[in-house]
Phi, psi and omega in degrees: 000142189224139185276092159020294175261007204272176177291131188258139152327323216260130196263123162217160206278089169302075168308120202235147176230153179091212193249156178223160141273181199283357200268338160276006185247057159263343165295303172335306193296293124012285182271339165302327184285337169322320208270306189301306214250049165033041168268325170256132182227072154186275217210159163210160138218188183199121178237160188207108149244143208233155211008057198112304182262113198292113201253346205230092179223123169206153183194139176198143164141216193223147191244003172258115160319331215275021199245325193293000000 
């Protein structure tokens, strides 16, 4: 029986797009291993603005199950 939540075996070339500043991209990083280490499996984003300024916008996966 295989479990929802668990980590899928199957490892695949995930597109991830946008920006970190460079003092984030241990985020960056972070989130691209979501994709490589089958934690995350169809899409994700994520952003962060702090006074104003959009410091953190990255999104990577397929928003069509039917892609995956």
């Amino acid at each position: 029986m295989v479990n929802s939540n668990s980590k899928s075996n199957f490892k695949r070339q995930i597109p991830i797009h946008g920006i970190a500043e460079n003092i984030f991209c241990d985020v960056r990083d972070s989130f691209r291993k979501n994709f490589s280490e089958g934690w995350e499996k169809a899409g994700a984003a994520f952003c962060v603005i702090h006074k104003g300024k959009m410091i953190v916008d990255l999104w990577g996966g397929y928003a069509d199950p039917e892609c995956l």
